[in-house]
C-alpha positions as CSV (number, residue, x, y, z in Angstrom):
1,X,7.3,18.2,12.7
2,X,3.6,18.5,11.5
3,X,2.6,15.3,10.1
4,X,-1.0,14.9,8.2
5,X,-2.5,11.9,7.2
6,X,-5.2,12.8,4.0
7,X,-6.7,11.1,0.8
8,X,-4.6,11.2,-2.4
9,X,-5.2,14.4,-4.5
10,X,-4.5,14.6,-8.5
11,X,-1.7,17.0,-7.6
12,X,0.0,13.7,-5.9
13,X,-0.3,11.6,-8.6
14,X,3.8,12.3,-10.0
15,X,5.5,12.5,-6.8
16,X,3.9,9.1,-5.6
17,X,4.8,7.3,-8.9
18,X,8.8,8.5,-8.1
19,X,7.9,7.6,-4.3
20,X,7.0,3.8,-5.0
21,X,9.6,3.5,-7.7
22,X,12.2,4.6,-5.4
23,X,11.9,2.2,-2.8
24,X,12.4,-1.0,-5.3
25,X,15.3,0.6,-6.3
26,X,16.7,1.7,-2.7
27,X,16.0,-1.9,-1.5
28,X,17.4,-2.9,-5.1
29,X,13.5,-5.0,-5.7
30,X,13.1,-6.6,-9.0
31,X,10.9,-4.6,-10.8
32,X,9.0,-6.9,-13.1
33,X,5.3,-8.0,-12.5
34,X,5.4,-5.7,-9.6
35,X,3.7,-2.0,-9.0
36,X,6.9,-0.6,-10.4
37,X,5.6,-1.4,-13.9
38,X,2.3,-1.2,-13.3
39,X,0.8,1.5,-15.1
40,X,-1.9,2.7,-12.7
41,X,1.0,3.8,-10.5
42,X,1.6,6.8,-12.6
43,X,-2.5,7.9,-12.2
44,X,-3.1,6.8,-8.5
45,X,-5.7,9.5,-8.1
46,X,-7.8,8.3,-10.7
47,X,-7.0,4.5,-9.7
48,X,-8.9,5.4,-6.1
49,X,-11.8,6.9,-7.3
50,X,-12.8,3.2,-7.3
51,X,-15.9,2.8,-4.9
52,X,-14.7,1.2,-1.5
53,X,-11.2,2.6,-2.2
54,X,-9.1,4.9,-0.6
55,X,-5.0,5.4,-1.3
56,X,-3.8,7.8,2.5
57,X,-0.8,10.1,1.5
58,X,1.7,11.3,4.7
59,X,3.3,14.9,4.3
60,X,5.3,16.2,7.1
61,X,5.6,19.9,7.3
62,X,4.1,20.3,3.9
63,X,6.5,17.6,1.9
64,X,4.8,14.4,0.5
65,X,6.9,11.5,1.8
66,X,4.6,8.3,1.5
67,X,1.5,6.2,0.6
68,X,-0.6,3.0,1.7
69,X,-3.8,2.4,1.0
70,X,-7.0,-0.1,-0.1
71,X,-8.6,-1.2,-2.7
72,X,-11.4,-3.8,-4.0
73,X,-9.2,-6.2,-6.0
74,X,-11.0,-7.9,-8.4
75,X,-11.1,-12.0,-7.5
76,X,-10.7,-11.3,-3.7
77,X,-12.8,-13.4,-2.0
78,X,-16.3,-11.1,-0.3
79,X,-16.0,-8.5,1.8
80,X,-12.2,-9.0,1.4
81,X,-10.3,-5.8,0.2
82,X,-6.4,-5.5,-0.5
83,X,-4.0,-3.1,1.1
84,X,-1.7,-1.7,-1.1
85,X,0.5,1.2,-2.2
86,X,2.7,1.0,1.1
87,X,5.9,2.9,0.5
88,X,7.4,5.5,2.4
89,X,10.6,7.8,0.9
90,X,13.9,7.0,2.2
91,X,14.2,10.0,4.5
92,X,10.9,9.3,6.0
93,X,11.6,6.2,7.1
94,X,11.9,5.1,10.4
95,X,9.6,7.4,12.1
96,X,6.4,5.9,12.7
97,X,4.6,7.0,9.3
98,X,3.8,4.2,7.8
99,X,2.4,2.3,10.9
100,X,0.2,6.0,10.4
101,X,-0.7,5.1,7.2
102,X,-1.4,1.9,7.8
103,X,-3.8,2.1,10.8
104,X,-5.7,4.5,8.7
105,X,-6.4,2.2,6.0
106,X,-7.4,-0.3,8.3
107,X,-9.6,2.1,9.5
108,X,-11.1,2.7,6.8
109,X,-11.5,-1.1,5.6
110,X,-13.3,-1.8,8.5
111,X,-15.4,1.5,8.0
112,X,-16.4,0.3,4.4
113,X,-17.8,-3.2,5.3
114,X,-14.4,-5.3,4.5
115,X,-14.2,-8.2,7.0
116,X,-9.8,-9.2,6.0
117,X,-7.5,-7.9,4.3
118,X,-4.8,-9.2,1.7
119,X,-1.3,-8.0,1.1
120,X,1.0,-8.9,-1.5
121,X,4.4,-8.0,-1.1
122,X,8.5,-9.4,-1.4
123,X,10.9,-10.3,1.3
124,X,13.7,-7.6,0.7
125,X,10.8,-5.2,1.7
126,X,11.3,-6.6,5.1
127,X,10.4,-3.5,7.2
128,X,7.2,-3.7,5.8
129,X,6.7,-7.5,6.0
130,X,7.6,-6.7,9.9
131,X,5.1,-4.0,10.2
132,X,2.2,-6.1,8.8
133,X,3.2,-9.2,11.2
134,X,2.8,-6.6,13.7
135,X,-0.7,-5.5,12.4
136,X,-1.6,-9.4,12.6
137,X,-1.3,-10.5,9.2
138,X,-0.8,-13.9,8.8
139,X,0.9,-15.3,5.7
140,X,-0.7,-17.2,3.0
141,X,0.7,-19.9,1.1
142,X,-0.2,-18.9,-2.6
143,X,-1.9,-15.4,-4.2
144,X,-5.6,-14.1,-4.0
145,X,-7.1,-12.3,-6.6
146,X,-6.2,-10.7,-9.7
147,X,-4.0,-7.8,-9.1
148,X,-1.7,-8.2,-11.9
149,X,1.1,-8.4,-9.9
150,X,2.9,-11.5,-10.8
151,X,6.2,-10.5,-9.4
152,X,5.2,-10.4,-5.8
153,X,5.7,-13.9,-4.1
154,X,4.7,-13.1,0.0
155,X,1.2,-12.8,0.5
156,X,-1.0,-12.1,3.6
157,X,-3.8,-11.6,5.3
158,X,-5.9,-10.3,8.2
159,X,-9.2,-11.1,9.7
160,X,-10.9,-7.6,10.9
């Protein structure tokens, strides 16, 4: 299994969209206010041409199977950026990728200056919730910024 880790391409940008929407409807997510309905989702490439961004994309022996990334959310407090865009297809789960994914965007946080990072997310994406208690996020008792994303009522951080 040849597994590499690599910055989104334009050629992503459909596949992604049908990724993320996937896994609200495989952990059967409400959709609204969330990145489901977002309507960056279906132009991530462009989204993360964004100075101090970057959105990671997994493929394991050629086949694109997941996402996570970070981005400068307006209304974060300084030098804070958000992690984002952390969903990994059904058939791809369970296999380390997304703790891949998600080291690398810590990576490159740290890399571009960020000092924390904030996560929103929900609880029936528990796996995930898991993962970033792992990574020593601590949760938050009310949102951060202005992502637009209404729907999401579990946020997070982590002091780099």
């Amino acid at each position: 299994m040849e597994t590499i880790i690599r910055k989104i391409q334009k050629s992503d940008n459909t596949l992604l969209a049908e990724i993320i929407r996937s896994c609200f409807d495989d952990f059967k997510v409400p959709t609204a206010g969330t990145v489901y309905e977002d309507p960056t989702t279906d132009h991530l490439s462009e989204l993360f041409k964004e100075e101090y961004s970057a959105l990671f994309v997994a493929e394991v022996d050629g086949e694109l199977c997941g996402c996570c990334g970070i981005f400068p959310t307006e209304g974060l407090p300084e030098k804070c950026g958000e992690l984002v865009k952390f969903y990994i297809s059904k058939d791809f789960r369970g296999k380390g990728l997304g703790k891949k994914l998600m080291e690398e965007s810590i990576e490159f946080a740290k890399k571009s200056g960020y000092q924390s990072i904030y996560i929103e997310s929900l609880p029936e994406f528990s796996t995930a919730v898991s993962i970033y208690e792992k990574q020593g996020f601590k949760y938050l008792e009310k949102p951060l910024g202005n992502s637009g994303h209404s729907g999401c009522n579990l946020w997070m951080i982590k002091h780099l």
